[in-house]
C-alpha positions in Angstrom: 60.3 63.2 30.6 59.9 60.1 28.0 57.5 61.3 25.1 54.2 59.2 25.9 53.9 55.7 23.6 52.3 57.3 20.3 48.7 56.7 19.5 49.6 55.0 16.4 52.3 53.0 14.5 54.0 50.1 13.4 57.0 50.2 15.6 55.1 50.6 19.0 54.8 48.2 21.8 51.5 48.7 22.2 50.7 48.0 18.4 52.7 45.0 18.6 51.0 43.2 21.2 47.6 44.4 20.3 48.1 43.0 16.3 49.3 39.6 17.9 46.7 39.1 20.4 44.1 39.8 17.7 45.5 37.5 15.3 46.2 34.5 18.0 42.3 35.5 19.3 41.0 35.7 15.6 42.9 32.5 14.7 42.0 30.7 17.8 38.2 31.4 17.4 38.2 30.4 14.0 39.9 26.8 14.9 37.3 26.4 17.5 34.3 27.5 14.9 36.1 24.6 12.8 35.8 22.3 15.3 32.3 23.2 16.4 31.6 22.9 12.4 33.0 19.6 12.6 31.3 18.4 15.6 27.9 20.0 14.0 28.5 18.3 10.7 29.0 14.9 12.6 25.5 15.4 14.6 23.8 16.8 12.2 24.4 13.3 10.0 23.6 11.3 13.2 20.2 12.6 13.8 19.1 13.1 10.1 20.5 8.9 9.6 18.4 7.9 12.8 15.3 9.6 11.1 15.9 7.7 8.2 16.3 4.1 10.3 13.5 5.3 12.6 11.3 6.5 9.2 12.4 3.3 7.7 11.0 1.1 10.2 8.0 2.3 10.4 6.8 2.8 7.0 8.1 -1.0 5.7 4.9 -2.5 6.9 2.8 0.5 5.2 4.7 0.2 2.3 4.3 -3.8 2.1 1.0 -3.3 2.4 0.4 -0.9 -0.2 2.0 -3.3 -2.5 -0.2 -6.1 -1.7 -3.1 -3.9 -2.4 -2.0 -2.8 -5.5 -0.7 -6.1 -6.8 -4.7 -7.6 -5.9 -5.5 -5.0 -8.8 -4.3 -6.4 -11.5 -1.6 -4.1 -12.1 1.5 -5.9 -14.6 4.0 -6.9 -12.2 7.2 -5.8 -15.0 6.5 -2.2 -13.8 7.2 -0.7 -11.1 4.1 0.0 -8.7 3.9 3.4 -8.0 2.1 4.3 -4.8 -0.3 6.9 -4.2 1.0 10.8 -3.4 1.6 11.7 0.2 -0.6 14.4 1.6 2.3 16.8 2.3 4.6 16.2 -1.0 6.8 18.9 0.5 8.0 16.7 3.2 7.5 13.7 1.2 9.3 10.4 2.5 10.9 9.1 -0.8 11.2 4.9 -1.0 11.0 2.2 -2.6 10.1 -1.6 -2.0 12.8 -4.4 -4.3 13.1 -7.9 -4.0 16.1 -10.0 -3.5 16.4 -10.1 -7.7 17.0 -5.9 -7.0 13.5 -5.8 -9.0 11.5 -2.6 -7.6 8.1 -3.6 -6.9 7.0 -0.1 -5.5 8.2 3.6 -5.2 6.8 6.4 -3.8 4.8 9.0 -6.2 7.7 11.6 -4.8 10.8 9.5 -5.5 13.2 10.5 -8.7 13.6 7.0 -10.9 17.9 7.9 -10.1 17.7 8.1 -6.2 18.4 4.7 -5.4 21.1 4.1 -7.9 23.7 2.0 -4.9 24.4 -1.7 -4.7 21.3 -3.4 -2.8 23.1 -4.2 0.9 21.9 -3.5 3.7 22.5 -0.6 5.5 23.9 2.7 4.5 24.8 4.2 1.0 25.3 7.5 -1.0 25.5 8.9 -4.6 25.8 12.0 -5.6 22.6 13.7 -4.5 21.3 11.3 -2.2 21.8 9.2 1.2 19.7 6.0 1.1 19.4 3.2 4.0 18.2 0.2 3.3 16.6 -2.8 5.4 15.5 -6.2 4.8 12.4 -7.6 5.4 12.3 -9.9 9.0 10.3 -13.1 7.0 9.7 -11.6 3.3 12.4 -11.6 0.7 12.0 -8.2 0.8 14.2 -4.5 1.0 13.0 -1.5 2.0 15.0 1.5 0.9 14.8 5.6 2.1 16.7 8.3 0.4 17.3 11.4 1.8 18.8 14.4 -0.3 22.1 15.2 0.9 21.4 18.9 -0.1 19.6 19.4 3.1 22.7 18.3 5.3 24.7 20.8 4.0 22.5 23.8 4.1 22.0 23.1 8.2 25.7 22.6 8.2 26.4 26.1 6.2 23.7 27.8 8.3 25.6 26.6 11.3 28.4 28.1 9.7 27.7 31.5 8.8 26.3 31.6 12.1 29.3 31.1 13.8 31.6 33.3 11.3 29.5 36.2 11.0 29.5 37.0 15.0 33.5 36.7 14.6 33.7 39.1 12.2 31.4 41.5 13.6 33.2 41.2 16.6 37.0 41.7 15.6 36.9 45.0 15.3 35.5 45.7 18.6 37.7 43.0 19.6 40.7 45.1 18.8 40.1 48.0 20.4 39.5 46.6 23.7 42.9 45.2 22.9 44.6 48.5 21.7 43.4 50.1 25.1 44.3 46.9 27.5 47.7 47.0 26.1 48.3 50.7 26.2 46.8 50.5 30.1 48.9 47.9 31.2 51.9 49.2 29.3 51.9 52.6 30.6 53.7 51.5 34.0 56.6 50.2 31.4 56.3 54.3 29.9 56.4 55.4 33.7 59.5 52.9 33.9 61.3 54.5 30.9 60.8 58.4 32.6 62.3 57.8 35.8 65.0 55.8 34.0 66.2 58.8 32.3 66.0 61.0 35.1 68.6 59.3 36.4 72.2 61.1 35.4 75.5 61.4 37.6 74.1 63.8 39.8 70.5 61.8 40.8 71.5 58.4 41.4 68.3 57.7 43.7 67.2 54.0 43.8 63.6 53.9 40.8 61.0 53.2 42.9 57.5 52.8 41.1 54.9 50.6 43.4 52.9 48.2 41.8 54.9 46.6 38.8 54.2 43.3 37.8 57.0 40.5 38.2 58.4 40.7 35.1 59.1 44.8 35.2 59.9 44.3 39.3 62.8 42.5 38.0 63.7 44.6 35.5 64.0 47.9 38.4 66.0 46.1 40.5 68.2 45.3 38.0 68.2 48.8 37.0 68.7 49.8 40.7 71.8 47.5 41.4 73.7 48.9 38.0 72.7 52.3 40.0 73.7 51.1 42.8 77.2 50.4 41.4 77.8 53.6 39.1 77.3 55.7 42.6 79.7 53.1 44.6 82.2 53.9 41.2 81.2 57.5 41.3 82.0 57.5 45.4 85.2 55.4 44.8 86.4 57.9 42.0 85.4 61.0 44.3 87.1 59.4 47.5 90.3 58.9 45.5 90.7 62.2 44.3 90.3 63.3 47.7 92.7 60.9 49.3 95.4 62.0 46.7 94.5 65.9 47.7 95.8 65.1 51.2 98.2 62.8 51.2 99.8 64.0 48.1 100.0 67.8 48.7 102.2 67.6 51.8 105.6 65.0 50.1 105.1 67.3 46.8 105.7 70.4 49.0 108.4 68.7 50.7 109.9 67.3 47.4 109.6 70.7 46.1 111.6 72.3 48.6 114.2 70.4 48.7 115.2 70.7 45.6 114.8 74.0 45.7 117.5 74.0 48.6 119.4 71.7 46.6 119.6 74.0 43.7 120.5 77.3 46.0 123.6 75.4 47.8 125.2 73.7 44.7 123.3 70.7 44.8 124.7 69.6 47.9 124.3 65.6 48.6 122.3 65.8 51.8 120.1 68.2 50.2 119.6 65.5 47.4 119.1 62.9 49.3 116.4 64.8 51.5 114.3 65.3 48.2 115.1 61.8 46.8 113.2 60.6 50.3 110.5 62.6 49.6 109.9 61.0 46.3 109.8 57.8 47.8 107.6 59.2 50.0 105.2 60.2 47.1 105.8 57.1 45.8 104.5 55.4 48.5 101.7 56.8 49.1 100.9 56.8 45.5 101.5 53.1 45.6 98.6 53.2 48.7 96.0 55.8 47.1 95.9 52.7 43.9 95.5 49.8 46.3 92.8 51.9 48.4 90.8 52.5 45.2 91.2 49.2 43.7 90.0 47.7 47.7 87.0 49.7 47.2 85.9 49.2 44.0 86.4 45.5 44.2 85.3 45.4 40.6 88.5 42.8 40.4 88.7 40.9 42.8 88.3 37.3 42.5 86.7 34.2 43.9 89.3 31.6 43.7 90.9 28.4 46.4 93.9 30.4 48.1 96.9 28.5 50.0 97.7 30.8 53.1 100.7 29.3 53.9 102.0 30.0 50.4 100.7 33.6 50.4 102.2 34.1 54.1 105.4 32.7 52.6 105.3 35.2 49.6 104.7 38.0 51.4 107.2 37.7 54.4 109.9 36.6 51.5 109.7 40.3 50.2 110.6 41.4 53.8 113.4 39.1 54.3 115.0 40.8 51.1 115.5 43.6 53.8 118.4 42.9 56.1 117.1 45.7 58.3 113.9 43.5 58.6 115.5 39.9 58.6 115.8 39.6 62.0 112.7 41.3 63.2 109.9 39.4 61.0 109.3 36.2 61.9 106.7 33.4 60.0 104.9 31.1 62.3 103.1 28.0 60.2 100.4 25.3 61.6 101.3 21.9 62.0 98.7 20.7 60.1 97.6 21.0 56.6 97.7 24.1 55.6 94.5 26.3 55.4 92.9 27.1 52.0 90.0 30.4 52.2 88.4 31.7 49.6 89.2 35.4 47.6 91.4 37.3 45.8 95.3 36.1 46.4 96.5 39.7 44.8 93.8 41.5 47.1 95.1 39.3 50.6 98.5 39.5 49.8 98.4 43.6 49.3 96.4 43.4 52.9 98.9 41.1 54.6 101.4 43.3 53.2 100.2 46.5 54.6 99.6 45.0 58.3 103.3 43.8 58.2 104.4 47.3 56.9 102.1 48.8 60.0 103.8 46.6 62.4 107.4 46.8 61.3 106.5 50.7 61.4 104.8 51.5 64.5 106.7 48.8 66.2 109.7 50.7 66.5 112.1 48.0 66.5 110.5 45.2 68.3 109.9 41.7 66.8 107.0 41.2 64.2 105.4 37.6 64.1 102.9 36.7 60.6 101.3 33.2 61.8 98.7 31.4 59.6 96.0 29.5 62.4 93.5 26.8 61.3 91.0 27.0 59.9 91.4 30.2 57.7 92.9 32.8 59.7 95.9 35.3 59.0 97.3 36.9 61.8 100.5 39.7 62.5 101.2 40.6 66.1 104.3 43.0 67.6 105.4 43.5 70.4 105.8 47.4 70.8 104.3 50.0 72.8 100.8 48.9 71.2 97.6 51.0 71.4 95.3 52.6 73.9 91.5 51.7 73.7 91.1 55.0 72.0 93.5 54.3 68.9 91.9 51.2 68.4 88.7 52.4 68.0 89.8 54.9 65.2 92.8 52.9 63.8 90.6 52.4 60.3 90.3 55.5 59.6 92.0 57.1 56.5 94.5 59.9 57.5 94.6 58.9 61.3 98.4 58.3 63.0 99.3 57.2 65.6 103.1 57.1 65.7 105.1 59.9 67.7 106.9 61.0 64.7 103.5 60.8 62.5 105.7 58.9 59.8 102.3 56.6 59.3 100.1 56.8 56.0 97.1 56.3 57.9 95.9 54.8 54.8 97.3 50.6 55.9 94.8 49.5 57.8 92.0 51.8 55.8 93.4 49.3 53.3 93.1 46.1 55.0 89.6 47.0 56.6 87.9 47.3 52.4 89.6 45.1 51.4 88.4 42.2 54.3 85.1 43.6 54.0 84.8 42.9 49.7 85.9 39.0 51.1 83.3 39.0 53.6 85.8 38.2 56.0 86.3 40.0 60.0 89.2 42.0 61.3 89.9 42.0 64.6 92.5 44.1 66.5 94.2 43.7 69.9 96.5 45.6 72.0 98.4 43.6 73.7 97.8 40.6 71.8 96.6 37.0 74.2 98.9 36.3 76.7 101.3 39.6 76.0 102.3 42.0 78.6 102.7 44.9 75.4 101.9 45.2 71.7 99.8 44.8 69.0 97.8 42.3 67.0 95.1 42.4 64.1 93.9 39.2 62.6 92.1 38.4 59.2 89.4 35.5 59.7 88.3 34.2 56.0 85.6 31.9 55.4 87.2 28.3 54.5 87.1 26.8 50.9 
């Protein structure tokens, strides 16, 4: 079993993905507590500059007033009036009244002599300390300016502030370990993942199977259950060669054996020789056959490429013809048309096509042996021998089976031809007699077209 993921440490998954969900959380919230700031900020200066215009507007008239009363006094008009204090001086409004000269003719009892220091326009303006509107007069040559200390705008602004940051804070801790546990609860079905994994060895090559994993970690076991899938097909191909070479290299060995043995009692006699030389070839043979079986049925090789069957039919009878024993026997029959092009492995066809014209020569005895290549993808080899019963055919495939009287077969040809049509996705069909034959035998390869 996996050691479990450990509570603690840099190098864990778990650790990992809680550290960079807190710090894409953390740095998330804080962009949105900057744009709230910002947004606050921007309101914040709205509503306090409508109190000043709404503030303004109401308190020219006063204020115009109370200069007209104070001017009936008598006061000098060089100085600055300097109207009575407002009952609540803590919430004081602090203005001023100037004329179009920017002469102040009145101030409020509350207002520093520095507030107003900004070009006379209208509308607004800021120092340093202050925000001041201004507005003219609608028939006097008269302005009528409001400050408003700018310190107040940012204290609502840093109270909105700290009262966003502090809840952050306070919450990132508690923020991370509902992290910490949500990653180590969703990531223990990866942990579960990892134990049947290394179950697995030569001897347990079961398909994982582990209900409920997300997509990403579904894809992840069937990958892991293909390359299992393939080690055991490797594993069986492995197991079934050795045991194909057990029996059908054990009896020509024997034979090989012996015959030298004989050789060696009676002086090496010629016939003797010759007997063991054909038992040799025999084991070569067969050898030849165990490879090509193994090779079928691992298909780890084969390819995927355009073939031409008329020049692998061609190729393959060629080799035959070499024979003058088998010159006159194998024929090659070619379409009229353009000739057919499948898709597969030329190496992998021609060793099938090989082994059914090996099988037919064979079993034949010594009657005539057609290869035709039919449209649209189709290889065919047909005798015309004793053929086969109903029976043989349905047990011709299998490895070790004979059929001839003489049981001179390697049962291993059409075993051959069978894998190796079955990597290609392609059908083999057998006959006895072949269409429109009083005797024989005919087995057929049907490819899929390129």
């Amino acid at each position: 079993m996996s050691a479990p993921f450990p509570n603690s440490g840099r190098d864990t998954l778990a650790g990992r993905l809680t550290r960079t969900l807190i710090v894409w959380v953390g740095g998330v919230w804080l962009l949105c507590v900057l744009a709230v700031v910002w947004y606050v900020d921007r309101e914040i200066n709205h509503n306090f500059d409508n109190e000043l215009v709404e503030v303004s507007h109401r308190m020219f008239d006063m204020a115009v007033q109370e200069l007209d009363k104070l001017q009936q006094t008598g006061t000098p008009a060089e100085t600055p009036l300097i109207a009575p204090k407002q009952l609540f001086s803590a919430d004081a409004v602090k203005y001023q009244v100037v004329d179009i000269h920017e002469q102040v003719l009145l101030r409020s009892a509350e207002a520093p002599t520095n507030a107003f220091d900004v070009p006379l326009a209208s509308g607004f303006a800021n120092n340093q300390t202050w925000r001041i509107y201004t507005v003219r007069h609608p028939t006097r040559a008269l302005y009528f300016q409001v400050a408003d200390p700018l310190d107040e705008r940012r204290s609502a602004l840093n109270r909105t502030l700290f009262g966003l940051i502090i809840p952050l804070g306070a919450v990132l801790p508690l923020l991370a370990l509902v992290l910490r546990n949500v990653a180590r609860t969703e990531l223990r079905v990866l942990q579960q993942l990892a134990g049947e994994i290394e179950k697995r060895s030569g001897s347990d090559l079961r398909p994982i199977a582990l209900p409920g994993l997300p997509r990403e970690l579904r894809s992840v076991g069937d990958h892991v259950n293909s390359l299992l899938e393939r080690l055991s097909h490797s594993l069986d191909v492995e197991r079934a060669l050795a045991a194909n070479a057990a029996h059908e290299l054990r009896t020509p060995l024997a034979a090989a054996r012996l015959r030298l043995q004989t050789a060696l009692e009676h002086d090496l006699q010629r016939n003797d020789v010759q007997a063991a030389l054909d038992a040799l070839q025999m084991l070569s043979h067969r050898t030849e056959k165990l490879l090509q079986l193994s090779r079928a049925e691992s298909g780890a090789s084969l390819a995927r490429s355009r073939v031409d069957l008329v020049q692998l039919a061609g190729t393959v009878v060629q080799e035959f013809w070499n024979d003058p024993q088998v010159n006159e026997r194998l024929g090659l029959k070619l379409p009229d048309s353009a000739a057919p092009v499948a898709v597969g492995d030329v190496d992998a066809l021609a060793i099938a096509l090989r082994n059914l014209v090996e099988n037919a020569l064979r079993y034949s005895e010594c009657a005539r042996v057609v290869v035709e290549v039919m449209a649209p993808c189709t290889l065919a080899v047909r005798d015309f021998g004793a053929g086969a019963s109903a029976a043989q055919l349905a047990s011709l495939q299998q490895r070790h089976v004979r059929h001839s009287s003489d049981r001179a077969g390697y049962g291993l040809g059409l075993s051959i031809v069978g894998t190796i049509v079955e990597k290609h996705n392609a059908t083999l069909e057998l006959a006895s007699p072949p269409a429109g034959a009083a005797s024989g035998f005919e087995a057929r390869i049907v490819l899929q077209p390129a």
